[in-house]
C-alpha positions in Angstrom: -164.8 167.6 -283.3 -163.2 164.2 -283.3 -163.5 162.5 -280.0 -160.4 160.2 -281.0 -157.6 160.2 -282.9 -158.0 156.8 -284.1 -153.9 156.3 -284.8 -152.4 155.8 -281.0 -152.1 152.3 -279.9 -155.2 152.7 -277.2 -157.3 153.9 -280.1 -156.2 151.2 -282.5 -156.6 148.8 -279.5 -159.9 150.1 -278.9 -160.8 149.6 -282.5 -159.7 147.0 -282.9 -161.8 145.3 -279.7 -165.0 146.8 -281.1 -164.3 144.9 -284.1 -164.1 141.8 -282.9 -167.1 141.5 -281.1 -169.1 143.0 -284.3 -169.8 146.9 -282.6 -167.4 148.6 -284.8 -169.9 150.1 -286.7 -171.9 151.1 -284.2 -169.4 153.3 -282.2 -170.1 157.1 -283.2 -166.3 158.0 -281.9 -164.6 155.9 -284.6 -165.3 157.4 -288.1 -161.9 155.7 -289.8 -162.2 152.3 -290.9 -159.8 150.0 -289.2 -157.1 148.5 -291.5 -154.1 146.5 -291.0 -151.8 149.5 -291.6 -153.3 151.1 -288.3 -151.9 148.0 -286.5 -148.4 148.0 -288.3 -147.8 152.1 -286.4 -148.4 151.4 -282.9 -146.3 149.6 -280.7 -147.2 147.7 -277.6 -145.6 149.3 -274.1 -146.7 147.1 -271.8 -148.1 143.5 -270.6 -151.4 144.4 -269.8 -151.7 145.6 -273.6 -150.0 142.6 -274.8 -152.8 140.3 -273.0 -155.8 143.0 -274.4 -154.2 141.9 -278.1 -153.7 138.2 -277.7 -157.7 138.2 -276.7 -158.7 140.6 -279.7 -156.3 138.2 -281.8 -158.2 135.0 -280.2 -161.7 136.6 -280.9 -161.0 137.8 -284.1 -159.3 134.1 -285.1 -163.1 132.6 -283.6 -164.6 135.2 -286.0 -163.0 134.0 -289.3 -161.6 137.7 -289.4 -159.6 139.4 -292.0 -156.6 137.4 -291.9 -154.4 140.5 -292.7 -155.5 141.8 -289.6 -154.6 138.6 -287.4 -150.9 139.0 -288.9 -150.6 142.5 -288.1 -151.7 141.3 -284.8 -149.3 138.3 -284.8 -146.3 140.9 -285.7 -147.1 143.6 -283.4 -147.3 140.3 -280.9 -144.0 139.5 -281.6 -142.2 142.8 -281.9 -143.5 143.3 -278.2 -141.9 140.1 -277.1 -138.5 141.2 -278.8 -138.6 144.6 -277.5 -139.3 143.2 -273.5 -136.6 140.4 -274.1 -133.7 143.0 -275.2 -135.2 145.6 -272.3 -134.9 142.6 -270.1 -131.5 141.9 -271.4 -132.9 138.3 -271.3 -130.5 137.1 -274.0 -126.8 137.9 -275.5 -128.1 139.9 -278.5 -130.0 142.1 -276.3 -126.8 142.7 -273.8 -124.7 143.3 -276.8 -126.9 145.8 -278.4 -127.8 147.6 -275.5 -123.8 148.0 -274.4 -122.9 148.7 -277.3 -125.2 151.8 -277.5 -124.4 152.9 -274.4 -120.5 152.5 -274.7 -119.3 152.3 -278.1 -122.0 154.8 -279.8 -123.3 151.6 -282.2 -120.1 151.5 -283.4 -120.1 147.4 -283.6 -124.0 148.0 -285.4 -122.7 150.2 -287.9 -119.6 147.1 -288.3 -122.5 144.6 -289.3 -124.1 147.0 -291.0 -121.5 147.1 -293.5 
């Protein structure tokens, strides 16, 4: 039996850690190799997770690691800080898109769109 699924963000977080300080291998629970494409399906939900990534990212950047790994890291990274600034409605686009959702059923969306 698998202990872990080894595709949810704590997993991939947890992975990804273990990599970093060079204990990957030795962790019985993980039996997938990590890849960037593991890092391109989760999503981060919150700040403490966002600070657990930018010190993998630091440790891994130390390290001389896989470099596609560092830019998954950078994109998931940045995708969280989108994601918080339109939650926080923090600027116009966010407002927008988020109104228009609510009100106008992505009607102005699908009007780019086209």
């Amino acid at each position: 039996d698998k202990l872990n699924c080894e595709r949810c963000e704590k997993c991939v977080r947890t992975k990804l850690g273990l990599y970093a300080l060079g204990k990957l291998e030795q962790a019985k629970s993980f039996t997938a190799p990590l890849r960037a494409e593991d890092i391109c399906r989760v999503d981060i939900s919150s700040d403490a997770s966002y600070s657990n990534y930018q010190e993998i990212r630091a440790l891994l950047q130390d390290n001389q690691a896989d470099a596609e790994l560092i830019d998954e890291i950078d994109k998931l990274l940045q995708r969280y800080r989108k994601w918080k600034s339109w939650k926080e409605e923090t600027n116009l686009k966010g407002t927008l898109k988020r109104l228009d959702r609510r009100f106008l059923n992505s009607s102005l969306q699908r009007l780019l769109a086209w």
